[in-house]
Steps between C-alpha positions, in 0.01 A plus 500: 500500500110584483420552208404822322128507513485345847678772727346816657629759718283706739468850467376642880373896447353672798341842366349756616134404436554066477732228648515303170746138405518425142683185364652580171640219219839480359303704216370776733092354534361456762406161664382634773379798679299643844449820627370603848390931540702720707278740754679830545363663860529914486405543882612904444559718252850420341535174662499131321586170622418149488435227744850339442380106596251527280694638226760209583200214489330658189791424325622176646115387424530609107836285532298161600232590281779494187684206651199284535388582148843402363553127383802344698617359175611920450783555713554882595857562509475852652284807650567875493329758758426820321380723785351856489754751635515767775223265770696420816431219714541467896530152675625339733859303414397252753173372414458636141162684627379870352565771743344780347299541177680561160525808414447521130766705245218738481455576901609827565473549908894504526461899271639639849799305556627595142407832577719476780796421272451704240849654481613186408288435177828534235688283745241192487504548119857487453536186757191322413374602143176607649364754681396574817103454518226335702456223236838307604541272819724686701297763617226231548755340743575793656107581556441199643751424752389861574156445555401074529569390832537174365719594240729646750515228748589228213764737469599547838527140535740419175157300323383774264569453124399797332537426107345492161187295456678255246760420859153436713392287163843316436489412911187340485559279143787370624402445865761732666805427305542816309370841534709690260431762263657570189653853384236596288244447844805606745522843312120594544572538857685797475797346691686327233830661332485491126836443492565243776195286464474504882356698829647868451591562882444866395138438420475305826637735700196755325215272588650413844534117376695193547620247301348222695116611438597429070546174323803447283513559121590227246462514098215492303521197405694175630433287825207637685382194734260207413135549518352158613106462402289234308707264547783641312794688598593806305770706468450886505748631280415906514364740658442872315305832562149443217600782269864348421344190455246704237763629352658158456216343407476695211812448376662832565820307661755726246596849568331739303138335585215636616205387711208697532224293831187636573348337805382628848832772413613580169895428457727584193833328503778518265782263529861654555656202497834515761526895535265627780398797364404795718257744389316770726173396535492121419589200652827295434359156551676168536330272247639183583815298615568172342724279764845707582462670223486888475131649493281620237399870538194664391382903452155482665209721551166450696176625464339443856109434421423356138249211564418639838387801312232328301386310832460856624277579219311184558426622886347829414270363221689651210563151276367162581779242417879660511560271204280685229724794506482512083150527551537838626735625276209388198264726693665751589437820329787772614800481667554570915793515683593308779794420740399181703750563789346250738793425722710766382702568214813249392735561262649741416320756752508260828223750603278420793307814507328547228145400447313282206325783309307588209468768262286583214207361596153679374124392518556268236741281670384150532656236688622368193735819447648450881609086423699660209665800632603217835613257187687788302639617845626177605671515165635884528668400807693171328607730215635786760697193669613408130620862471719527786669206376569635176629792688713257648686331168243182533277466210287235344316471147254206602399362847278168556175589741377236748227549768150562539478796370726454174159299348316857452588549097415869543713583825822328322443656199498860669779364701721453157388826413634635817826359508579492108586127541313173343394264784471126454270277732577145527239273408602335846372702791623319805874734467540454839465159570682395178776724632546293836445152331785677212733504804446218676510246192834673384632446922375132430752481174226491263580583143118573434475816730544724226209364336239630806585834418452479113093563447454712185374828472140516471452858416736828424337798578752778272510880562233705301538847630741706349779609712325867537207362637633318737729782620194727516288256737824433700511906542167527661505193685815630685317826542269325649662279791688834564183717576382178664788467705552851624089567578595133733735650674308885516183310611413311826175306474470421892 
């Protein structure tokens, strides 16, 4: 056997905003790394997609780029594929080429076909553990078979595979041999039975969908195809949606544990362990499924716009860099209130209506002011999600942060306030990709897997606010999305 210091595995993360390959040691650094931007095209209000070849090549490029940089005395005994969740891909079974663009988890043009079915909202919930919004694939599929010639006549003619971006992904890395998807990918399409782990013919039946346009679903982790590049010839060992492999990453693999991710979206998770729990207003998530063994379930909640927020500030001129969010809070001299509902509302409201807003704002409101009340709101909307699951029986004294946005001391430390929890961030930022490699190394029979996911805590950020003053700016931020809410609904801007 190799030994220790001379193995690798591969950790393969396509995000949101990067297609990015890391090559991690049997002590979690990293040999190797590349990264290669994602463009996200908005061609109309509420849409977003991707050019899916050049998402696919981005990320086969930042895998040469790490394999050439690797020395071929390192053997890599393994790759995961942590994938963002929710983006469908189209092609053609045939030929492997892109039918259609990607639509991206945050494209919203299929709002009318879950209109449509809106009678069945507690249905999808209790088949699915989701519910029934534009954000998922199956109304995408629906939408486009509707309205994409192209779409339709791949159909027509038994050649369409209509599936989650890590299937289109998985195709091309292993050349056509397997374009699978695993549960925690399978149940973002809105199609999947919690209970089953496969294609609810209910939910088929809904969309007007057949089996034959989806791929198949296989665990988490285990035999996944061979990627053959550089020379070598890998084996991909997992596939998993990029917030379980956060969570992961980060070590919350016992129940009880939870992950807080602020990226593009801001996610909380909390580990259940094997009871799917169902709570109104949250999502019963599959975290992962180790080989034939039962799944891992998580409580989840999403915030829609976190980092996209702060890019939104960028665009009208309000803050320069999206990074130097604590600079704002230093200058900032009174409090404003904001909801940043770009995209809609998540959990717990599921509220497509209601517009971002502000309130409070005077003549002395500088820009600073706005970056913090979009910060603080950002974090009022984790700590309602926290809420309904302590509504719900699932609570949680600590969580471990990961993500862009978790660097911003002040925003986390208003964020423990919030939820009357300590939050630890990991010295190691890369959750994600450490989650995948986790996976994969353990698939590969490596006793060392444990060790990716065991960076230490760089920083606790503890609860100052007394539990009165948090109640009291809970109060009037709920007051607040309410009168925003109902003046959305009372209003019509054109």
């Amino acid at each position: 056997m190799t030994s220790r210091g001379r193995e690798a595995v591969l950790a393969l993360d396509q995000g949101s905003s990067s297609s990015r390959v890391l090559a991690f040691d049997a002590r979690g650094g990293v040999l190797a790394c590349a990264s290669r931007p994602v463009r996200t095209s908005r061609p109309r209000a509420g849409w977003a997609e991707h050019d899916l070849g050049a998402l696919a090549r981005g990320l086969e490029s930042a895998l040469d780029e790490v394999l050439e940089r690797l020395p071929r005395s390192v053997s890599v005994v393994g790759a995961g594929l942590a994938c963002q969740r929710s983006t469908l891909a189209f092609w053609d079974k045939a030929t492997l080429k892109p039918a259609a663009p990607a639509p991206s988890w945050m494209d919203g043009r299929a709002a009318e076909v879950v209109a449509r079915l809106a009678p069945l909202r507690a249905d999808a919930h209790g088949r699915t553990g989701l519910y029934l919004t534009p954000y998922y694939s199956a109304p995408k599929i629906r939408w486009f078979l509707d309205h994409e010639p192209k779409v339709r006549a791949l159909a027509e003619a038994g050649r369409l595979a209509a599936a989650p971006l890590s299937s289109f992904l998985v195709a091309r890395l292993t050349r056509g041999a397997v374009w699978d998807c695993d549960p925690t990918l399978a149940q973002r399409t809105l199609l999947m039975g919690l209970d089953s782990l496969s294609w609810d013919d209910d939910m088929l039946r809904a969309f007007r969908l057949t089996r034959e346009l989806l791929p198949g679903i296989r665990p988490t982790a285990g035999d996944w195809g061979e990627i053959v590049r550089g020379g070598r010839r890998i084996p991909l060992l997992a596939c998993v949606g990029d917030q379980q492999a956060a969570a992961l990453g980060l070590g919350a693999s016992a129940p009880g544990a939870a992950v807080a991710n602020y990226g593009t979206g801001a996610f909380l998770l909390v580990n259940t362990g094997a009871q799917a729990r169902r709570i109104p207003g949250l999502l019963t998530t599959i975290g992962w499924q180790r080989g034939g063994a039962a799944p891992v379930f998580l409580q989840e909640g999403t915030v829609h716009a976190a980092g996209t927020s702060f890019e939104w500030l960028r665009d009208l001129g309000l803050m320069k860099d999206p990074a130097r969010i604590d600079e704002a809070f230093r200058r900032s001299t009174h409090r404003v209130l904001a909801l940043p509902a770009i995209g809609g509302l998540g959990a717990p409201r599921w509220d497509y209506t209601t517009k971002t807003a502000w309130f409070g704002m005077t003549s002395k409101t500088a820009p600073a002011d706005l970056v913090r009340a979009t910060a603080e709101g950002l974090c009022f909307l984790l700590a309602d999600i926290a809420a309904a699951m302590r509504g719900g029986g699932v609570t949680f004294a600590s969580a471990r942060v990961a993500g862009g946005l978790s660097r911003s001391r002040e925003m986390m430390a208003f964020q423990a306030d919030l939820l009357g929890a300590s939050l630890e961030r990991r010295r190691e930022t890369e959750a994600t990709a450490l989650g995948a490699a986790a996976l994969a190394a353990e698939a590969a029979g490596r006793p060392w897997s444990a060790a990716l996911t065991a960076a230490p805590v760089e920083r606790v950020f503890k609860p100052r606010l007394p539990e009165a003053g948090r109640d009291a700016l809970r109060a009037d931020w709920t007051r607040f999305v309410e009168s925003a809410a109902s003046l959305s609904r009372e209003v019509s801007l054109g």
